[in-house]
VOGU-3710 file (C-alpha; in Angstrom, 3 decimals, decimal comma):
1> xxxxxxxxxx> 15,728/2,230/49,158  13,889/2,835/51,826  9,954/2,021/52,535  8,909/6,003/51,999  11,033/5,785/48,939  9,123/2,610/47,803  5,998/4,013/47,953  6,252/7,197/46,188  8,297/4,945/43,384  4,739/2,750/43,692
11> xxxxxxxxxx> 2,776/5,742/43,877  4,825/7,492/40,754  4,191/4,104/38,611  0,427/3,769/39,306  -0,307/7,728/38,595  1,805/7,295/35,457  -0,157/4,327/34,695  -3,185/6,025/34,762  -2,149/8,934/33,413  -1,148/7,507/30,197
21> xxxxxxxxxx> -4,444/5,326/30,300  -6,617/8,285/30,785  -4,676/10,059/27,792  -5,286/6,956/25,832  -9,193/7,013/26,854  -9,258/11,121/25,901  -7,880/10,574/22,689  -10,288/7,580/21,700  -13,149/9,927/22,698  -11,574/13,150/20,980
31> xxxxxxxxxx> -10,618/11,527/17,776  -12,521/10,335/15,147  -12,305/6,674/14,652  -10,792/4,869/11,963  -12,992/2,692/9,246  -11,784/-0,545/7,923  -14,276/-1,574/5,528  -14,393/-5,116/3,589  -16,375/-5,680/0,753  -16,810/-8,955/-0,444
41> xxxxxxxxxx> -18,082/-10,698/-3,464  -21,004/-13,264/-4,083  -20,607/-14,744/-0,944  -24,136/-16,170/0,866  -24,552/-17,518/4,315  -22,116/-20,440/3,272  -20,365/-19,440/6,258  -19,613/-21,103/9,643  -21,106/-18,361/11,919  -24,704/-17,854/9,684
51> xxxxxxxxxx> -24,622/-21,991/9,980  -25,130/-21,864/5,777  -23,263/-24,640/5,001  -21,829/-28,121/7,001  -18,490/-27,888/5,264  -18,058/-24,118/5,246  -14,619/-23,028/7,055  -14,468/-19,528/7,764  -12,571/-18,992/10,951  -11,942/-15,526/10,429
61> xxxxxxxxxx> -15,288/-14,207/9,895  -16,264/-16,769/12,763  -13,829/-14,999/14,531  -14,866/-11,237/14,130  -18,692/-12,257/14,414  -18,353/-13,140/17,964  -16,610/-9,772/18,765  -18,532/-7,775/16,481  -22,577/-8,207/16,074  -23,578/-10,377/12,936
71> xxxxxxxxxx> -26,796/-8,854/11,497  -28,347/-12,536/10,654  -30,970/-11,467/8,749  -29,599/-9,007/6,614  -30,147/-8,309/2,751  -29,179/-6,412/-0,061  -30,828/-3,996/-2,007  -30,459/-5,967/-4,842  -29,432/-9,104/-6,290  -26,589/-8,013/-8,142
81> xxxxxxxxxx> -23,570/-6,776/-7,843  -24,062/-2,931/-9,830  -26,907/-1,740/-8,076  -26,451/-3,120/-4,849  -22,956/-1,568/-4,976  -24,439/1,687/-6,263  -27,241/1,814/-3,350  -24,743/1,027/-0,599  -21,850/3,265/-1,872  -24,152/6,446/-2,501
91> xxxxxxxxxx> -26,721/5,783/0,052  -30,048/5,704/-2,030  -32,467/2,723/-3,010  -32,832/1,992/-6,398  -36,525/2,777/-6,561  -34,942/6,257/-5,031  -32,718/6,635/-7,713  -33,444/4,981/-10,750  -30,465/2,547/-10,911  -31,895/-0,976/-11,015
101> xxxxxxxxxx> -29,483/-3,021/-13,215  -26,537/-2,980/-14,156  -24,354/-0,433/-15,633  -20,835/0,539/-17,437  -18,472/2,671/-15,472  -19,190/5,557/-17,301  -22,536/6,167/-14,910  -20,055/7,331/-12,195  -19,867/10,670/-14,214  -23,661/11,062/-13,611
111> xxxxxxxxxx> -23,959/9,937/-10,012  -20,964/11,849/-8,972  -22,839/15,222/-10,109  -25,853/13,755/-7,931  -24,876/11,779/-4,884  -21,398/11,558/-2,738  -20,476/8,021/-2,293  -19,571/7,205/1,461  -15,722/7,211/0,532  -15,950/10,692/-0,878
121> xxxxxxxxxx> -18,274/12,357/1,704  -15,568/10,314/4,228  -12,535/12,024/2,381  -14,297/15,372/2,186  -14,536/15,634/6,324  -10,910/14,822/7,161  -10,455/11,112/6,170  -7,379/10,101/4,450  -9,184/6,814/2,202  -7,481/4,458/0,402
131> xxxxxxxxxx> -9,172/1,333/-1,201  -8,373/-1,795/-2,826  -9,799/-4,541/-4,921  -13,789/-3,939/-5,953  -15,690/-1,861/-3,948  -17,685/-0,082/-6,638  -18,866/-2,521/-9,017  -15,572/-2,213/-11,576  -12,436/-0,817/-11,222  -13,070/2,653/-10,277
141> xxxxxxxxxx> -10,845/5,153/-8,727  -11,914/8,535/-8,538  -9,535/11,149/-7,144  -12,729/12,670/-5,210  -13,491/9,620/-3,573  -10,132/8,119/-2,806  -6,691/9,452/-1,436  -4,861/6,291/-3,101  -6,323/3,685/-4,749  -3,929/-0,191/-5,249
151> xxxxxxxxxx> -4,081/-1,265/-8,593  -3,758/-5,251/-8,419  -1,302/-7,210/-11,139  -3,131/-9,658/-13,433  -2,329/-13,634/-12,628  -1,869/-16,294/-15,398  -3,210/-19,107/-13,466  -1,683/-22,374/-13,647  -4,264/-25,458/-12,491  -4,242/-28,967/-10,888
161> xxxxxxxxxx> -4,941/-31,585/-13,350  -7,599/-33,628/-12,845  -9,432/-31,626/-9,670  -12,079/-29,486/-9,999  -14,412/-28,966/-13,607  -14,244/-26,668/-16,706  -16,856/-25,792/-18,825  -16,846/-24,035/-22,240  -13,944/-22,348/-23,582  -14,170/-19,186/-21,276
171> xxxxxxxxxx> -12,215/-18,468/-18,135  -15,196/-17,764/-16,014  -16,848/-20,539/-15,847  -13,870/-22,311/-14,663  -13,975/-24,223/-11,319  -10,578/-25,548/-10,357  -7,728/-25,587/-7,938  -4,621/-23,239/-8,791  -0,994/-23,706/-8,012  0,225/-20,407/-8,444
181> xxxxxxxxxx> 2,007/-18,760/-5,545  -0,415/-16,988/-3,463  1,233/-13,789/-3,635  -0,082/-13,526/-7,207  -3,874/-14,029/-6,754  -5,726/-10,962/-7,060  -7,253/-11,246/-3,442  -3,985/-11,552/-1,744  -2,557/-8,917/-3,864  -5,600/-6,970/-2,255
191> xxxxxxxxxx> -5,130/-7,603/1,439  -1,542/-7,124/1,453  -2,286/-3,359/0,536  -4,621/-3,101/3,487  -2,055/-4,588/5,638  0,498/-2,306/4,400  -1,624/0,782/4,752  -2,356/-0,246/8,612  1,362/-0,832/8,990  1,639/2,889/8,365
201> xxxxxxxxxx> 1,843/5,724/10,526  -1,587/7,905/10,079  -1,630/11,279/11,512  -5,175/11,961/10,381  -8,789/9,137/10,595  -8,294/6,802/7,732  -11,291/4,804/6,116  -9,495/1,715/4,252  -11,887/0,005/1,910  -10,496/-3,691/0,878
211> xxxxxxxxxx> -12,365/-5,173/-1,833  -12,087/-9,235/-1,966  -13,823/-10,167/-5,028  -13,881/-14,396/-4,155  -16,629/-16,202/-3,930  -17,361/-14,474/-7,395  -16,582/-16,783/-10,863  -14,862/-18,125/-12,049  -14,625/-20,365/-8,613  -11,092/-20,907/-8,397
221> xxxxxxxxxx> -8,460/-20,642/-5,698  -5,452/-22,546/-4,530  -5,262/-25,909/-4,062  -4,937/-26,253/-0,367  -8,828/-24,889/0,069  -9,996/-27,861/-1,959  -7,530/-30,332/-0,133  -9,484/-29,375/3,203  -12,848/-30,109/2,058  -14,771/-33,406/1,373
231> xxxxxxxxxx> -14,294/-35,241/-1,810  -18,328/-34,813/-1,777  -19,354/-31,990/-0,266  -23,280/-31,448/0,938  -25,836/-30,500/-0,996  -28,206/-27,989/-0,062  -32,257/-29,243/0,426  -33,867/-28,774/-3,001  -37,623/-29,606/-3,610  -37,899/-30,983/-7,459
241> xxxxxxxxxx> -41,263/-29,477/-7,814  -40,365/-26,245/-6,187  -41,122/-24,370/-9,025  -44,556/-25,308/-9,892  -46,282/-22,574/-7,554  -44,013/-19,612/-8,935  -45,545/-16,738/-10,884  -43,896/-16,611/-14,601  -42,380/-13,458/-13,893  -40,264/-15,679/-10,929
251> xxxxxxxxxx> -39,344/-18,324/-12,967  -38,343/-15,876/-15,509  -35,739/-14,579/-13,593  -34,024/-17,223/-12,490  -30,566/-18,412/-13,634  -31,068/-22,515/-14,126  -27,530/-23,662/-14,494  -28,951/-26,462/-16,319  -25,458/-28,177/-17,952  -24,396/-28,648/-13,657
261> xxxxxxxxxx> -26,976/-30,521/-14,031  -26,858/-32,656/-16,909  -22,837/-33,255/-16,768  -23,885/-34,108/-12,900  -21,224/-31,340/-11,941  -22,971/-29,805/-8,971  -20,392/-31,469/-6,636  -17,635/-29,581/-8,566  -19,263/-26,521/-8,477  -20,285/-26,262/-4,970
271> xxxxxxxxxx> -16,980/-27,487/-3,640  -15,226/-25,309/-5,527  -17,533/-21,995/-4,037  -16,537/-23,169/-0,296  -12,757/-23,377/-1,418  -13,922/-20,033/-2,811  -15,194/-18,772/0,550  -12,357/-20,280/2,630  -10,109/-18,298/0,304  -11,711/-14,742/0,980
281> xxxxxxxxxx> -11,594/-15,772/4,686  -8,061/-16,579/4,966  -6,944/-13,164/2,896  -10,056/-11,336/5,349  -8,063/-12,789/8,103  -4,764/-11,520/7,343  -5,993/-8,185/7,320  -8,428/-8,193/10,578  -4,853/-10,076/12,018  -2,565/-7,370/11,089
291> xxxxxxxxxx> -5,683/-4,725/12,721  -5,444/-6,652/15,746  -1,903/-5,808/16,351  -1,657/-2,576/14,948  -1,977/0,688/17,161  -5,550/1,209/15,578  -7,323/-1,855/17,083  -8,987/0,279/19,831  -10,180/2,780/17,561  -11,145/1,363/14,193
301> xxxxxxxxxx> -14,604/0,566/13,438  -14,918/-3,006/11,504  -17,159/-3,323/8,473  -17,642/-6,677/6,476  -20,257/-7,364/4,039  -21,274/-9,165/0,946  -22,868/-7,210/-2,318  -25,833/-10,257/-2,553  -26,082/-14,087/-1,708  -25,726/-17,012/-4,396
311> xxxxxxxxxx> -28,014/-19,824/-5,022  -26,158/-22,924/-5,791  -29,487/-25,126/-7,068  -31,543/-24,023/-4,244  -34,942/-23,639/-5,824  -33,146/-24,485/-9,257  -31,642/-21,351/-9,243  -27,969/-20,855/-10,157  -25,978/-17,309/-9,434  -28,325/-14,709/-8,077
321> xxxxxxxxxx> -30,613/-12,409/-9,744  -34,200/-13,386/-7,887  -35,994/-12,392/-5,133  -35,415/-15,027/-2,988  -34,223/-15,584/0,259  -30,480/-17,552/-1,168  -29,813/-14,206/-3,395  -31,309/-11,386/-0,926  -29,790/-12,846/2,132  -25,722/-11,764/3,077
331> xxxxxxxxxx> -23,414/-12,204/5,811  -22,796/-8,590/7,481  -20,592/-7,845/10,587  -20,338/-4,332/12,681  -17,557/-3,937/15,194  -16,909/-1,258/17,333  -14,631/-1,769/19,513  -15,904/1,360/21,767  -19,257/-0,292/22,232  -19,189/-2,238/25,076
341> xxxxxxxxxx> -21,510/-4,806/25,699  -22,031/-7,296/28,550  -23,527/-9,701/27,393  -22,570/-10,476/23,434  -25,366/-11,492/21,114  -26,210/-11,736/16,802  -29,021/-9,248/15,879  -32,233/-11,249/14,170  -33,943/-8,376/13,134  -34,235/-7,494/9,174
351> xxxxxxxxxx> -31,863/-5,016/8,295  -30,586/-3,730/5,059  -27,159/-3,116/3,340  -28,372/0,296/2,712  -28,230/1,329/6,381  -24,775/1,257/6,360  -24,000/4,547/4,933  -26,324/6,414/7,785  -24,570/4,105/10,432  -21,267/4,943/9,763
361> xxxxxxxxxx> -22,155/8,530/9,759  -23,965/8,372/13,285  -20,821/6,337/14,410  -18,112/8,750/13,412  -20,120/11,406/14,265  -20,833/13,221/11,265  -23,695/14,368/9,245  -24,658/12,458/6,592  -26,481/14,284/2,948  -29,792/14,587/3,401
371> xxxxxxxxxx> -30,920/12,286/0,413  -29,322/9,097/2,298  -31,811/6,594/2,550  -31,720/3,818/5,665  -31,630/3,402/8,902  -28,711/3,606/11,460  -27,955/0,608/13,169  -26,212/2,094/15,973  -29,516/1,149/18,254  -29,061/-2,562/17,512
381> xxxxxxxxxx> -25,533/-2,355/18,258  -25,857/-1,251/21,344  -28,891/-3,747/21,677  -29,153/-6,408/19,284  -32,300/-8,013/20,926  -34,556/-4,405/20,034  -37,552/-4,680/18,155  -37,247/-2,159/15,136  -40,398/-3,676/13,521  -38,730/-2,835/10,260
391> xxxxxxxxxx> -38,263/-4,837/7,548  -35,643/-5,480/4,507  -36,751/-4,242/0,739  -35,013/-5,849/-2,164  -35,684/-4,711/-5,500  -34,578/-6,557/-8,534  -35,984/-4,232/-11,861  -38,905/-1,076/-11,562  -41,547/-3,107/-9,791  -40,353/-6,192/-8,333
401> xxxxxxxxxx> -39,601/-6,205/-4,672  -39,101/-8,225/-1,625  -40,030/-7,554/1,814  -38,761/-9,386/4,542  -39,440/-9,396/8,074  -38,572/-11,378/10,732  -40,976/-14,038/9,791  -41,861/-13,143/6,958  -40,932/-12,959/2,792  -43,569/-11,203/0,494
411> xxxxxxxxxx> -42,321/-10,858/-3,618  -44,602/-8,727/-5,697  -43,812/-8,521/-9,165  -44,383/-5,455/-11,964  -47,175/-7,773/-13,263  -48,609/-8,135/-9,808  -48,067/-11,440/-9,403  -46,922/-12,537/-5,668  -45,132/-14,871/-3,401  -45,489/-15,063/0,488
421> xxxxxxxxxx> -43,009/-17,550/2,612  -43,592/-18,224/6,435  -39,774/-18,484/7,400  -41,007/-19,999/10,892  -42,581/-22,828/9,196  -40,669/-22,902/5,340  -37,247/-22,028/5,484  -36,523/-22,563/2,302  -39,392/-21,241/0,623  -41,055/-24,325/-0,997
431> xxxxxxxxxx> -44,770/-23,485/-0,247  -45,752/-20,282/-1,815  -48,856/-18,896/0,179  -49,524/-15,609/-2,127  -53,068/-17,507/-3,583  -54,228/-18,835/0,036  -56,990/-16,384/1,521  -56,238/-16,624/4,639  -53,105/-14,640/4,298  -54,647/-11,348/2,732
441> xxxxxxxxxx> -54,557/-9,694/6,282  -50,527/-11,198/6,088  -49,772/-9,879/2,500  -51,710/-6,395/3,604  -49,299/-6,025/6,186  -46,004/-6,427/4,317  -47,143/-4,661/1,234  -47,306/-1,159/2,910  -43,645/-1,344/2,747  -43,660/-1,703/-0,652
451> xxxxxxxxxx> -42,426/1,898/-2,318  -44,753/4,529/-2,801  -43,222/5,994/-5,395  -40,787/4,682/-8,272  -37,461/6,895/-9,840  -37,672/6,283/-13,599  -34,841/3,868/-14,542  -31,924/5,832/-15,656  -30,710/4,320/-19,141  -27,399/6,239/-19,803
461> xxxxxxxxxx> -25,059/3,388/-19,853  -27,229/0,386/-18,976  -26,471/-3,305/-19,503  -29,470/-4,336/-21,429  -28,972/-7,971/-20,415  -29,985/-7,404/-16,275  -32,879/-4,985/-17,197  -36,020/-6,271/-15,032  -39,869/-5,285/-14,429  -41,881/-2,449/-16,243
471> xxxxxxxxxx> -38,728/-2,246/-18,816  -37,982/-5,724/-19,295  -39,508/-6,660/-22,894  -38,693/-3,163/-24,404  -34,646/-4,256/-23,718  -35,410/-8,165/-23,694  -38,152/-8,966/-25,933  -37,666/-12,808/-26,538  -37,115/-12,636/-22,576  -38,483/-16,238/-21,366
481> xxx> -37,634/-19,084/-18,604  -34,185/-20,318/-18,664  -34,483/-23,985/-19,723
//
């Protein structure tokens, strides 16, 4: 072959090159992009890449957070898994919508008359959607909201003897290293599916919910995530008196987790939530590994978040249910992999689990009901370091709710009562400043976030148990601090 010969060979290769890379670049821009979109369970800032926790191994979400952009001040819109679930999934605060606790399956009938869930408005503009595990809080799969929906196999665990701790005679509050196969946890079951359904050829944008329900009890998991932590693990910074400045209505909610306690278990437990956590990481990693090598990568959209945080004796304060920062605060990742960005940074400003529905609209370019409530993100992914001036609003029960800032946390209960944290000078909220004068202008401030107006709260099919503010004594009479 000659040298003419060699370069039009050259000169084929290179056009051809391009060619297919510019086809490859047209159809990124023409189609819509794929969702994969990981719900997961319980799980606080225990977490390597939020810095929650000294013994916390998460390499996978470690992983994605320095692609992606880790919102590191984000919060739920409530402190429990039903109505955060329900705000996120149909786009509408609870003081919006009247759902503040918890409730039985049967209140899908109602909301799917009122709202579309993000799956279903997804599904109803060209999205094939399959999901997995628990997105909605229970098993629910709704032919309107899902194209397929993986039913998981129950496990009969088998445990280690002598490692981890047991109390009562119920399963859940079980704490304790299996030695089943992993196949047949519920979690793996769950990401297998997702890998599966990315192993499959899609001729149409799919959105691929996969629900991993660990950290949530009971806190068990396989053996090996308890062999890789310390026999003692650390225990978070708890201030005995921490209590003592709390309005009633505050200490009223809280979960005390008293026998941890008094059968000194609190090693057990905690150890056994980061085995937890290391557990939904490795399955999370399988399926963000089998992404990575798929077709898809370039094109799919990554969504991970958790429904609420935990506290694990953090203002004596087990589980979640209270408007502090441990059960408001969640890890929550965004990656795009069409965003470019030179210079890779976490977002500190407040955001809220509730802006996801209107940022995955904006992001696949579609529009969104008009009832959605939030904000999209798409601004801080594209700059992380923006000011929004926003803040995050909890709510926990018709009339509690907490706003938090930047700097700032500000709790005002149904009775009026208050709290007020400086997070620049009290991290963990020991010193409440509500009483001190010279933070009216402060409180002032926050409290014109609070919500204007309140939805009624919806009773068809409520858990009387989790009912909160204006309500509480008419479900919960003899409702008093846990001892």
């Amino acid at each position: 072959m000659n040298i003419k010969q060699n370069f039009f060979v050259i000169a084929f290769v290179l056009f051809s090159s391009f060619a297919f890379a510019q086809r490859k670049a047209d159809m990124l821009k023409s189609e819509k992009p794929n969702i994969l979109f990981i719900a997961i369970d319980d799980m606080n800032d225990w977490t390597g890449f939020l810095g929650g926790h000294p013994d916390a191994i998460t390499p996978s979400l470690d992983k994605l957070a320095k692609k992606g952009i880790s919102f590191t001040n984000a919060h739920c819109p409530a402190p429990a898994c039903s109505p955060s679930r329900n705000a996120l999934l149909f786009g509408i605060e609870p003081f919006n919508s009247g759902l503040y606790p918890f409730y039985e399956l049967g209140i899908h009938d109602e909301l799917a008359d009122k709202y579309i869930s993000l799956p279903r408005f997804l599904k109803e503009s060209g999205y094939s959607t399959y999901g997995a595990g628990k997105i909605h809080h229970g098993s629910f799969n709704d032919e309107r909201e899902w194209t397929e929906y993986f039913k998981s196999k129950p496990i009969k665990k088998q445990f280690k003897e002598g490692l981890g701790y047991h109390h009562g005679k119920g399963g859940k509050m079980s704490f304790r290293a299996t030695l089943n196969p992993d196949e047949e946890h519920i979690d793996h079951q769950v990401a297998s599916y997702g890998i599966d359904i990315l192993k499959e050829k899609h001729e149409k944008p799919f959105f691929l919910a996969v629900g991993i329900v660990k950290p949530h009890l009971p806190f068990d998991a396989p053996v090996r995530f308890f062999d890789a932590l310390p026999d003692e693990v650390a225990s978070p910074e708890i201030l005995k008196n921490d209590l003592d400045d709390i309005p009633k209505v505050g200490r009223e909610m809280k979960k005390s987790g008293s026998f941890y306690y008094k059968e000194n278990k609190w090693n057990e437990v905690r150890r056994a939530y980061l085995a937890c956590i290391s557990w939904a990481d490795y399955n999370i990693g399988r399926v963000l590994d089998e992404l990575e090598k798929s077709p898809y990568a370039d094109n799919t959209i990554i969504v991970i978040w958790s429904d609420h945080g935990y506290h694990l004796g953090e203002k004596m304060s087990f589980k979640k249910f209270t408007l502090w920062e441990e059960a408001t605060r969640v890890p929550f990742i965004i990656y795009d992999p069409r965003i470019k960005m030179k210079n890779k940074q976490d977002c500190y400003q407040p955001v809220s689990l509730i802006d996801i529905y209107k940022t995955l609209g904006e992001l696949v370019d579609l529009k969104i009901p008009e009832y959605v409530n939030g904000t999209s993100l798409v601004p801080l992914l594209k700059k992380p370091e923006k000011h929004t001036g926003e803040p995050a609003i909890t709510s926990w029960g018709r009339g509690n709710y907490a706003v938090r800032s930047n700097n700032w946390r500000y709790i005002r209960y149904f009775d009026g009562s208050e709290e007020l944290y400086s997070h620049e000078n009290d991290k963990n909220e020991w010193y409440n400043l509500a009483n001190k004068p010279e933070y009216e202008k402060q409180k002032a401030k926050l409290a014109k976030y609070l919500p204007k107006h309140e939805a009624p709260l919806i009773k068809k099919d409520i858990v009387p148990w989790s009912v909160e503010g204006f309500e509480r004594e008419k479900y919960r009479p003899n409702v008093g601090e846990e001892k």
